[in-house]
N, C-alpha and C positions, 0 to 999 in steps of 0.2 A: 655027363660032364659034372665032376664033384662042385665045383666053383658055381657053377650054376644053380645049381639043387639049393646049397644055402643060399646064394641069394635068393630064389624064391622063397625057403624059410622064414628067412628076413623078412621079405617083405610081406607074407602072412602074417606074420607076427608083429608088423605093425600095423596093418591095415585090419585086423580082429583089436588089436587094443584101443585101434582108434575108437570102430565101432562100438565095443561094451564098454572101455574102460576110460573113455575121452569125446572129446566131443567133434565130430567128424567134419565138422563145418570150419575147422582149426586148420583142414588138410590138404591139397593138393596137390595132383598127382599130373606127372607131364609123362606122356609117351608118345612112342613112334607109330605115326598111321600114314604108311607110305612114304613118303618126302617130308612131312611136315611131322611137326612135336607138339600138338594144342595142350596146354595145361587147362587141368578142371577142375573143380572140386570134387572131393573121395566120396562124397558121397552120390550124386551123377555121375562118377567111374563107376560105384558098386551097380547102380542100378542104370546104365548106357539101354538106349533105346536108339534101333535105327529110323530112317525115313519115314516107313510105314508103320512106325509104333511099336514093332518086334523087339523082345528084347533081345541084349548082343550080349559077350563077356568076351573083354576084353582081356586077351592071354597076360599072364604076369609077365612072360620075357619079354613085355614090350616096353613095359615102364623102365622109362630111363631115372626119372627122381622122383621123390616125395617130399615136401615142403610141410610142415608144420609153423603155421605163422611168419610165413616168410623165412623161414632156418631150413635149410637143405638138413634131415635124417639118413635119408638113404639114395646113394648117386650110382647109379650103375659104372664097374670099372672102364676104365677106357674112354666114357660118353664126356665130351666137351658140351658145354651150354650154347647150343644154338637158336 
């Protein structure tokens, strides 16, 4: 799916500038985990650890937005804010 490919693009490209070129503590990131949408900060998304201390990665096509300072950057098409 072309539409999809760049969004993930996108959202590499902003989650790699957060990392080296800003400061990752400015960022977070809301996605879908089942039923619910928990917002986090980007940098516990980059490094998510389950239950038992495993670490997880969590697919890009689930991030519905990224926020920088409270300003929506990147909103996945379609997703309403629930």
């Amino acid at each position: 799916m072309k539409g999809e490919n760049k969004m993930k693009g996108k959202l590499e490209e902003i989650i790699s500038k957060a990392r080296y070129a800003d400061d990752t503590s400015k960022y977070t990131v809301k996605y879908r985990d089942l039923e619910e949408y928990p917002e986090i900060g980007l940098e516990r998304f980059i490094h998510a650890y389950d239950d038992f201390g495993e670490p997880i990665e969590i697919p890009l096509h689930r991030i519905v937005q990224i926020k920088k300072e409270g300003i929506v950057v990147r909103q996945k098409i379609g997703w309403t804010n629930q």
